[in-house]
C-alpha positions in Angstrom: 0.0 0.0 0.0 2.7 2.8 1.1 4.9 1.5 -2.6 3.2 3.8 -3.8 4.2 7.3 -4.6 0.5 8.9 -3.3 0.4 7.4 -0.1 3.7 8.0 0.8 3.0 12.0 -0.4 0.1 11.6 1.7 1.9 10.1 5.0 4.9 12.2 4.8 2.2 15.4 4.9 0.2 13.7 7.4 3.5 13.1 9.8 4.4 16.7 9.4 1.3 18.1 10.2 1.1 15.8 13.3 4.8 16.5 14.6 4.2 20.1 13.9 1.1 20.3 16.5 2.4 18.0 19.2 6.1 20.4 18.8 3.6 23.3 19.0 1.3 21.7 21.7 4.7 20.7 23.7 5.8 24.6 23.4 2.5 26.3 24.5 2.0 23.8 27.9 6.0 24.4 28.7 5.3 28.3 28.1 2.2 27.9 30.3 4.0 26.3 33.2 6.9 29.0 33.5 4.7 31.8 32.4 2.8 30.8 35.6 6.1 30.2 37.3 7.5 33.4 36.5 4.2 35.3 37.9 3.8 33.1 41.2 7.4 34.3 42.5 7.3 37.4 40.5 3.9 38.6 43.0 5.4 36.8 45.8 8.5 38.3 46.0 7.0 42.1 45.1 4.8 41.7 47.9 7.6 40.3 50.6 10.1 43.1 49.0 13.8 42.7 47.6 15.6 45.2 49.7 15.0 46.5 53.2 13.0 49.4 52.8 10.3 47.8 50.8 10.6 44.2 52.6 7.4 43.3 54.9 9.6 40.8 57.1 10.1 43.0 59.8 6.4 43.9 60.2 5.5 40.0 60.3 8.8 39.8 62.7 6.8 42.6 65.0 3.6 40.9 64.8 5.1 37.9 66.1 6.8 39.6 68.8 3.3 41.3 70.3 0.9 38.9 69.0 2.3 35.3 68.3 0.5 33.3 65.7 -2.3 35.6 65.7 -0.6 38.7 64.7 1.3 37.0 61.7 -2.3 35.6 60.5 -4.2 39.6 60.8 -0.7 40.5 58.6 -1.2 38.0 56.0 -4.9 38.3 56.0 -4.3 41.8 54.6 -2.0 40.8 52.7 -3.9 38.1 51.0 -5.2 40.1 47.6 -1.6 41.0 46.7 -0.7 37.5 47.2 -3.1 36.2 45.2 -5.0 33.8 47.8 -8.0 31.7 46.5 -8.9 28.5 46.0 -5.5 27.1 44.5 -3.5 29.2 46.8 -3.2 29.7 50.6 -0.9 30.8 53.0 0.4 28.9 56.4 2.3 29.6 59.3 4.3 26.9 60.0 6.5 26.7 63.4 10.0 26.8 62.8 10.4 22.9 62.5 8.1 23.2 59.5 5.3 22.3 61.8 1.3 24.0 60.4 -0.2 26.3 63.1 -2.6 28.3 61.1 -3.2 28.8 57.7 -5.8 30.2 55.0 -6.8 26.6 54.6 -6.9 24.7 57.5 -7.8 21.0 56.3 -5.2 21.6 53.5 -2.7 22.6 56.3 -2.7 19.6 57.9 -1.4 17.2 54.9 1.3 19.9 53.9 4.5 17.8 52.9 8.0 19.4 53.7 9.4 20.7 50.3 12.7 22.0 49.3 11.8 25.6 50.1 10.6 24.7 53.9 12.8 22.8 54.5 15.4 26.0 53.5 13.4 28.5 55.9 13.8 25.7 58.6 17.5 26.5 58.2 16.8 30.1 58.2 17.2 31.1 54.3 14.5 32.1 51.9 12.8 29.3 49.9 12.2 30.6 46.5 12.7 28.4 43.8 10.4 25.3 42.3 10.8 22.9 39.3 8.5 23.5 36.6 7.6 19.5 37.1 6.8 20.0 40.3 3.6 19.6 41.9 3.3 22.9 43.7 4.9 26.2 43.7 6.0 27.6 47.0 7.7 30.4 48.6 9.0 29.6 52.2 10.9 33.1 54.3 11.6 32.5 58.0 10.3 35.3 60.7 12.1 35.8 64.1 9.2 36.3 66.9 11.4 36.6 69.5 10.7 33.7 71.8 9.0 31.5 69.1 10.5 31.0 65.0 7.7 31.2 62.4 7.7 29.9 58.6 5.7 32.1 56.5 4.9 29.3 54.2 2.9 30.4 50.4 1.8 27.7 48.5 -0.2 26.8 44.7 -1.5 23.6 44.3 -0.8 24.0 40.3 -4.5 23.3 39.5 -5.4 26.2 37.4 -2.3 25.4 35.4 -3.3 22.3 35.0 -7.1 23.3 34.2 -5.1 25.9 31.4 -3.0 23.2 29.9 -5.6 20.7 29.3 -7.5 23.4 27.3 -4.5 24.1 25.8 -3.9 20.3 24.8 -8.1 20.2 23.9 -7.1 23.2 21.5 -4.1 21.2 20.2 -6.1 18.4 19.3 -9.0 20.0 17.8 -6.3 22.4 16.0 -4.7 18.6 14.6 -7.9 17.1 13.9 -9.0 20.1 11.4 -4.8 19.9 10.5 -4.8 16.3 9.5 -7.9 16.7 8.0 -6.8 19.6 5.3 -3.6 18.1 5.4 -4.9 14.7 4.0 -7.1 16.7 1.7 -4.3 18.9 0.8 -1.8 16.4 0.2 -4.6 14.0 -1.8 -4.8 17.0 -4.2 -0.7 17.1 -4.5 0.1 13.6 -4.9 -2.6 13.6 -7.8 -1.0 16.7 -9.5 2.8 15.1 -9.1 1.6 11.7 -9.6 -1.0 11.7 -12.2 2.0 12.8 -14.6 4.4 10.3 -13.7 1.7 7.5 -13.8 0.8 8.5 -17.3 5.2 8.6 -18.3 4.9 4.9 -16.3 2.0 4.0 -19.0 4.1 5.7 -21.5 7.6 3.8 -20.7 5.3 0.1 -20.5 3.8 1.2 -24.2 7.1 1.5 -25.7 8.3 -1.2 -23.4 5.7 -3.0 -25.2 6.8 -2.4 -28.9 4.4 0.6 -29.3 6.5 4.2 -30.3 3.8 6.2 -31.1 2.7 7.7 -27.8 3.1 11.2 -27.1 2.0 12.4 -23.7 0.6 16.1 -23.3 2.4 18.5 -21.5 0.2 20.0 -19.0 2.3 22.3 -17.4 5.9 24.4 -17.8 7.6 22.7 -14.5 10.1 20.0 -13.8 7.6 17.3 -14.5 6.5 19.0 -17.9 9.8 19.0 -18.6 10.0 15.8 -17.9 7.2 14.6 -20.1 8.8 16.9 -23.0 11.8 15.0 -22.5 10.3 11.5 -22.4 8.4 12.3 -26.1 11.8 13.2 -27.4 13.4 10.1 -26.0 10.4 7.9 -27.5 10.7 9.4 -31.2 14.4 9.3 -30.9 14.0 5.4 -29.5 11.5 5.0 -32.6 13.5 6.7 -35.2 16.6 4.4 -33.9 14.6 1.3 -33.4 13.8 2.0 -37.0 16.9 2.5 -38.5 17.8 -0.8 -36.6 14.9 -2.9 -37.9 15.3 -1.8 -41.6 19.5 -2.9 -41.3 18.2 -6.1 -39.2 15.6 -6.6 -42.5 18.6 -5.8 -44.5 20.6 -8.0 -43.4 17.6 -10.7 -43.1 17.0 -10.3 -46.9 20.8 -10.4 -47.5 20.9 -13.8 -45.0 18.2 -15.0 -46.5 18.7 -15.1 -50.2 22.5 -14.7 -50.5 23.8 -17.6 -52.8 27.0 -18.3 -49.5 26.0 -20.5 -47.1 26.4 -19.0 -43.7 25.9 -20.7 -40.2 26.7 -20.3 -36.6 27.4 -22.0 -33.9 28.2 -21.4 -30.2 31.2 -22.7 -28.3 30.4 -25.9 -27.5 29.4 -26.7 -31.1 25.3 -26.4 -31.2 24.0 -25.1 -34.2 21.9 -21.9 -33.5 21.0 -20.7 -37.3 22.0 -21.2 -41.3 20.9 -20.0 -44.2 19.0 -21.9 -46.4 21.7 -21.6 -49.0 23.6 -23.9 -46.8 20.9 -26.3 -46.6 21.2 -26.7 -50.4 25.2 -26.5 -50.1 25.5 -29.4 -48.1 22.4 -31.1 -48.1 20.7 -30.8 -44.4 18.0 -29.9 -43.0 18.2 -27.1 -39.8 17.8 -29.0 -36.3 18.7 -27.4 -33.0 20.3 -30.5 -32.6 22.8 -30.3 -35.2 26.2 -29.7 -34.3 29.7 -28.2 -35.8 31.2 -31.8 -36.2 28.4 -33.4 -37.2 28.2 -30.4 -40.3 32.1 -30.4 -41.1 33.3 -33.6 -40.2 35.4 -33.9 -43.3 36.7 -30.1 -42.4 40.6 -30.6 -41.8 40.9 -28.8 -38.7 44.0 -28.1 -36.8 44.4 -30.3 -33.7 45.2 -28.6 -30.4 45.4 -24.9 -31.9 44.4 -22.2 -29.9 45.5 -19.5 -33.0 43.3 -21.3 -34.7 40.2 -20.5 -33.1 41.2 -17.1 -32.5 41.7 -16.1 -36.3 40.0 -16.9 -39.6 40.6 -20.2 -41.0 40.1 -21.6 -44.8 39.7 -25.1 -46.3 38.0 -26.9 -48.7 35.6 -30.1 -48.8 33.7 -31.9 -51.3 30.2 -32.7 -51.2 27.7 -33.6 -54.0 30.8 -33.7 -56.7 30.6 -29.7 -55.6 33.8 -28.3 -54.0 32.9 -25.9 -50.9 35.0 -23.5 -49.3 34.7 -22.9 -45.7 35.8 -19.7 -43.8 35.7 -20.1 -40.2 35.2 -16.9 -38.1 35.0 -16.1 -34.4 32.5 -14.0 -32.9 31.7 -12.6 -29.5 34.2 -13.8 -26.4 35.7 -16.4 -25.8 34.5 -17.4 -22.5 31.5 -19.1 -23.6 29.2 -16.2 -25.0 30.6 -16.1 -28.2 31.1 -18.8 -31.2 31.9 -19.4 -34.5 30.7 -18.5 -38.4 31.4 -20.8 -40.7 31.0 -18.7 -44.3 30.5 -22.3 -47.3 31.0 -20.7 -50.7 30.6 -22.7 -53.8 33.9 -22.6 -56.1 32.9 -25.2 -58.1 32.7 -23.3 -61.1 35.9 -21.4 -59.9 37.7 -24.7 -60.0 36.3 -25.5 -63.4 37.3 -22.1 -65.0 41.0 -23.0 -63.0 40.8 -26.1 -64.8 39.5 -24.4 -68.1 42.6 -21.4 -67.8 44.8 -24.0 -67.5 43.8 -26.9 -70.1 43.5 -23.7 -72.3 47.3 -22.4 -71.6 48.5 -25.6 -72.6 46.3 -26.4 -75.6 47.3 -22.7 -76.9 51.1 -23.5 -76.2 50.3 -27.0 -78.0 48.8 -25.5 -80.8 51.8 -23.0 -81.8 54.6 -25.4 -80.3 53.5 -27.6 -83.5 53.4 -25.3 -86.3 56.6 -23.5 -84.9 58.2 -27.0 -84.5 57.9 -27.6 -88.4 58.6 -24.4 -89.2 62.3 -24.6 -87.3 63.1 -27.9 -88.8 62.1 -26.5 -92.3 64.3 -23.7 -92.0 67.0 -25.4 -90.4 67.4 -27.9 -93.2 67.2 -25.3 -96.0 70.2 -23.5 -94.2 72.0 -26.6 -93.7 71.5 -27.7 -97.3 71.2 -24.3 -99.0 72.1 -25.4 -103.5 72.2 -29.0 -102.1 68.4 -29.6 -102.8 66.8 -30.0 -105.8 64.5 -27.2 -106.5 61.3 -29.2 -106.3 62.0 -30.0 -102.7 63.0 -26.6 -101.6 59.4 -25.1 -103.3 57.9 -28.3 -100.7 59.8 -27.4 -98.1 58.4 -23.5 -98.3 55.1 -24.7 -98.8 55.1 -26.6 -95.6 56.6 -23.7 -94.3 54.0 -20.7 -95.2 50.9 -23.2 -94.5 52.0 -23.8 -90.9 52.7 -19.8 -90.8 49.1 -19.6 -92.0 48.0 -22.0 -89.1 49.7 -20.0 -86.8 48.1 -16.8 -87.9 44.7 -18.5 -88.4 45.3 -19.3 -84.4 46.3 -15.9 -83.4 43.5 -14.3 -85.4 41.1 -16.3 -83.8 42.4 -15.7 -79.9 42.3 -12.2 -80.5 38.6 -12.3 -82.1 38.0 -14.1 -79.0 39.5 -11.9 -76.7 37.8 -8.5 -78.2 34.5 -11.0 -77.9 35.5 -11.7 -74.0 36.0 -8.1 -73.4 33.1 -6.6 -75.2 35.2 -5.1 -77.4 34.4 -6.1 -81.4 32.6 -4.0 -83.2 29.7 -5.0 -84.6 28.6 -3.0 -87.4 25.1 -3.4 -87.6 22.7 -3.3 -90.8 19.8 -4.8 -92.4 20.7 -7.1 -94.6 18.4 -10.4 -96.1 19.3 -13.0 -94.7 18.3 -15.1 -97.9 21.0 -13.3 -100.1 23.8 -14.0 -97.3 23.3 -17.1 -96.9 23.3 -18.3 -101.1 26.6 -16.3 -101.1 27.8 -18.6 -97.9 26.8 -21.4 -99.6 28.2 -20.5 -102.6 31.6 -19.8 -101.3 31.4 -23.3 -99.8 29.9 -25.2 -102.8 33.7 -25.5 -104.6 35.1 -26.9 -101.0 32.1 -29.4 -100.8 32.3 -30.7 -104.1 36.0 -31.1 -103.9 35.1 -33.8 -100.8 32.3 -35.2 -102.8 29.7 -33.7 -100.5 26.5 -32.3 -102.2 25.8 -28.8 -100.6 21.5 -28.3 -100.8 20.1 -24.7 -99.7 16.9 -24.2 -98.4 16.1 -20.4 -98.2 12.6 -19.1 -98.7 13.0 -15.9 -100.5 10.4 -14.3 -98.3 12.7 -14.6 -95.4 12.6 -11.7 -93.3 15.5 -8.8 -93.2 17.5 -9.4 -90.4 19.5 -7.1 -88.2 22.5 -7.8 -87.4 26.9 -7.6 -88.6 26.5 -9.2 -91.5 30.3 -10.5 -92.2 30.2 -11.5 -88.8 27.5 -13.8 -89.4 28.8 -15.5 -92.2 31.5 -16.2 -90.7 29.3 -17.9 -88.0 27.9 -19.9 -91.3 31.1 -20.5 -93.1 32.8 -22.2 -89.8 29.6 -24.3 -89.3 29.3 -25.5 -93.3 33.6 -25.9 -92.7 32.9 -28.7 -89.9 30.3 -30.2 -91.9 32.4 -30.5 -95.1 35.6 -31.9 -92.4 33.8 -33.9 -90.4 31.7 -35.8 -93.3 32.9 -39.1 -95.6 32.9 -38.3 -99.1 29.4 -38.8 -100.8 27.4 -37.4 -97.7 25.0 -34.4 -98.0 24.8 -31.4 -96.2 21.8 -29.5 -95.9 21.7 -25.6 -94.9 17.8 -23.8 -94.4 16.1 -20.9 -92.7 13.2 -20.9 -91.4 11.2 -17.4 -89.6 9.8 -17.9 -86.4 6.6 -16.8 -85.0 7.4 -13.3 -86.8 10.2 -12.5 -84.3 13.1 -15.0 -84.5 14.9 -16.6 -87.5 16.4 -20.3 -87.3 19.3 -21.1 -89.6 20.4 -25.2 -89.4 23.1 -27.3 -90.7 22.3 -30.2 -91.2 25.1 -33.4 -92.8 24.6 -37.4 -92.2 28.7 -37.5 -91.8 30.5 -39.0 -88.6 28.3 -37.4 -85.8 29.9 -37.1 -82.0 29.5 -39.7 -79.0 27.3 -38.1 -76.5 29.0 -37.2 -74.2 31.3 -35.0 -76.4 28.3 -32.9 -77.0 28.4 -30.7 -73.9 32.2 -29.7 -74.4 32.3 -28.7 -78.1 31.5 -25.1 -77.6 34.8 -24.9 -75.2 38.3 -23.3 -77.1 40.3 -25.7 -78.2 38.3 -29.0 -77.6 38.1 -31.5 -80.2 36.6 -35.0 -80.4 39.3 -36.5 -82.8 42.4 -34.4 -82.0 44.7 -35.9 -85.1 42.2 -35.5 -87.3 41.1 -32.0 -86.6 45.2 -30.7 -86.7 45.1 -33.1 -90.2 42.1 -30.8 -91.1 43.4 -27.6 -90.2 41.2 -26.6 -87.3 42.3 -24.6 -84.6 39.6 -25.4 -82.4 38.2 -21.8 -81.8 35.6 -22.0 -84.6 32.6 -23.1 -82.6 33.7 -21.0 -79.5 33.8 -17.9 -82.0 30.7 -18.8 -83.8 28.9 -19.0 -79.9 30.5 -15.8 -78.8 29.2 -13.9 -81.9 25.7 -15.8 -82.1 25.9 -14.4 -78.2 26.8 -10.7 -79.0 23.1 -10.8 -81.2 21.2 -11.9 -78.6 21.1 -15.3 -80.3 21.4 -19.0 -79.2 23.6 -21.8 -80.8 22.6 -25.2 -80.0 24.3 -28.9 -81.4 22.2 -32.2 -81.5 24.2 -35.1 -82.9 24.1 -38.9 -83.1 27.3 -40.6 -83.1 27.5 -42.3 -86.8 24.3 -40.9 -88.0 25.0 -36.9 -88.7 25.1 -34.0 -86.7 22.8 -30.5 -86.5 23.5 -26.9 -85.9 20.8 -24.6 -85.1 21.3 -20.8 -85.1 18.3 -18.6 -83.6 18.4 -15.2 -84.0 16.0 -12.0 -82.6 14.4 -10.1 -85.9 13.8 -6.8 -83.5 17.4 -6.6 -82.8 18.1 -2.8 -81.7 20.9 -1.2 -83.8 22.9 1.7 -82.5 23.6 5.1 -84.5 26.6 3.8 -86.1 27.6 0.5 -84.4 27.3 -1.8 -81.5 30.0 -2.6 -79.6 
């Protein structure tokens, strides 16, 4: 009940009202008591005098002297309005061993008890002094009547002050009731105004606890707590505007997590995994279960044994799995004293490896390729120096012939890496024109016919005059053709037929085939004949000339039109070239590079 903040306000105001009264109350009875004090010896001793002349001693001390007991009682009878006698005060003569003789109150007289101040007029000095606790005040002065000692002996009975401090103590209380009373109204009304604020910045702070950003509060006045509540909207649009920026990096991320073709996933330090990717569900072929673990994932990862540096830096290795080859980056995270863990980053090089594999196979088959024609060149030469006059003439013409047809090869070779290069770097130049595709393709087949023949091949052209115009580099394109109709007229036995057509496409595309019945490829040569420098039959493709590069050129050009090359073969039976090419083909202003 007191937790909270009102009733505390209204306890702490309740609590100061009440020690504020009973301090008060505690003041006024104490000031009562020696007020009274002050006045009782104040009267007494004016009206028994301070100095000689004025003190009434010596008239008592005559009184005695004529009169005894009687005498001192007609003094003090007169005296009896300055001494303020009545019904809580009296006088007494006491003999002078303190014993009552006669008084103002005679039933009183007899119980009187020997105080301080009698007993010091007993031993002949002035009694004049009372604690403010006590129960009486009295004044006790000694008189000398000759043959007999007297006590004049004055004494209050403290009732009246008693009377006056229990009204004063009723007023107190009343005073308190009516105090506590405004008080608890008072402070009721204060704790609302201070708390009423601060409960709505409590429903505030559980809102945004909550997820919710949006509240603002209202600011109902210019003080600490308004400023307060001013401050607490800025800290909730600053806490929104943040929280913000956080979620759309943490959906960032998310997204990039999420569809990022590298596996990712982490672990903690004892090996559990706690989240991957579903890229490296595909990588390595599992499924996410909390009760997965690092080893279980990796346990073909060669990992140092006993290597602290390990774990504290980035590691690297490779394994294989699916006929894929993975590389795996390991990365520490967080401490290591248990709250951190480990990222294992799986990235596919697969293709990496091939394209390795590719750079290589192609270094050497280009090295092949020239070592061979530069090989016959240098032992042409060097017997023509050796045996310069010493051959007949018909052998030297040979010789050179051999020599200027492998300088051809070579060119042939270097002509085609660079076409290939500038293809590889975007950087042939297509000149682009419209052009019928009907026309180029008799002159193709034309300039091939002589070739053909020469192999006993029969060359038939199927071209529909009312082929569309097609966009594109025309010379380009026949050489596309010419390579094509090239391999068909190598790769096909004397006698066979080779077949080229054209045929539009649903008004947007063109397909141009080459068809021959000659040798065909195995199957599994298919894939790889678009690669530089593969061949099925190796002799028989350096006996024919070939470089190699002619359907990797012929692809890369088909490519730069937008187009598609595609071979379908049957080992023994004939093969088939298809060219598909885009009619709507863009140009540029001059020419496309």
């Amino acid at each position: 009940m007191f937790r909270s903040l009102h009733m505390k306000l209204v306890l702490i105001l309740v609590l100061l009202i009440v020690s504020i009264m009973a301090v008060v109350g505690t003041f006024l009875i104490n000031g009562v008591n020696t007020f009274y004090l002050d006045n009782f010896y104040d009267q007494i001793a004016g009206t028994f005098g301070t100095s000689e002349e004025s003190s009434i001693v010596p008239t008592l001390e005559e009184a005695a002297e004529k009169n005894g007991e009687q005498g001192l009682m007609d003094v003090l009878s007169a005296l009896a309005p300055k001494l303020g006698i009545n019904d809580y005060r009296n006088y007494y003569i006491l003999s002078g061993e303190g014993y009552f003789m006669a008084g103002s109150n005679v039933p009183l007289g007899a119980e009187l008890e020997r105080t301080s101040n009698v007993i010091a007029a007993m031993a002949g000095n002035v009694g004049d002094r009372s604690s403010a606790v006590g129960r009486v005040m009295d004044f006790a002065v000694p008189i000398d009547g000759g043959d007999q000692q007297y006590i004049i002996y004055i004494v209050d009975d403290k009732r009246e002050i008693s009377d006056l401090s229990g009204r004063f103590l009723q007023i107190v209380m009343q005073a308190m009731m009516f105090g506590l009373l405004a008080a608890i109204l008072l402070s009721f009304l204060l704790s609302k105004t201070i708390t009423t604020p601060i409960e709505r910045i409590t429903e505030g702070a559980q809102s945004i606890a909550e997820g919710n950003f949006d509240q603002k509060l209202g600011v109902q006045s210019t003080d600490e707590i308004g400023e307060l509540t001013e401050s607490f909207n800025d800290m909730a649009r600053q806490l929104k505007n943040t929280v913000g920026e956080v979620q759309g990096e943490r959906d960032k991320l998310s997204t990039l997590f999420l569809h990022m073709t590298d596996g990712v996933a982490a672990f903690s330090t004892d090996g559990t995994l706690i989240h991957m990717n579903p890229a490296t569900e595909n990588l390595l072929g599992v499924r996410f279960e909390h009760s997965l673990t690092f080893d279980e994932m990796f346990a073909d990862l060669d990992m140092p044994e006993n290597d602290e540096s390990a774990v504290r830096s980035f590691m690297t290795s490779e394994i294989t799995r699916f006929g894929r080859v993975l590389s795996i980056t390991l990365a520490p995270y967080g401490a290591l004293d248990g709250e951190g863990g480990v990222i294992a980053v799986i990235h596919d090089v697969t293709e990496q490896r091939k394209l390795d594999e590719a750079r290589r196979e192609f270094v050497a088959n280009v090295s092949h390729e020239l070592r061979t024609p530069l090989t016959n060149i240098r032992s042409y030469t060097e017997t023509l120096y050796d045996a310069v006059g010493e051959l007949p003439i018909e052998t030297e013409k040979q010789f050179l012939g051999v020599i200027g047809s492998e300088s051809e090869r070579m060119a042939r070779i270097v002509t085609d890496l660079l076409t290939l290069s500038r293809l590889d770097y975007g950087r042939m130049d297509l000149r682009m024109t419209r052009f019928k595709l009907a026309d180029m393709l008799r002159n193709v087949a034309n300039a091939m016919k002589l070739t053909a023949e020469d192999s006993g091949h029969e060359l038939l052209v199927d071209t529909p005059d009312k082929l569309p115009e097609l966009m594109g580099d025309r010379e380009r394109l026949e050489q596309v053709v010419v390579n094509i109709l090239s391999n068909a007229v190598k790769y096909t036995p004397a006698g066979g037929h080779i077949r080229l057509s054209a045929r539009e496409i649903s008004g947007e595309r063109v397909r141009i085939m080459v068809e021959d019945d000659g040798v065909g490829i195995p199957q599994e040569d298919v894939p790889r004949l678009f690669e530089r420098f593969y061949r099925v039959d190796k002799a028989r493709s350096r006996e024919a000339g070939g470089t190699g590069l002619g359907l990797a050129i012929a692809k890369e050009i088909v490519q730069q039109h937008e187009g598609r090359i595609t071979l379908a073969s049957e080992y023994g039976k004939g093969t088939t070239v298809s060219i598909i090419l885009p009619l709507g083909l863009t140009p540029d202003a001059e020419e496309k590079q």
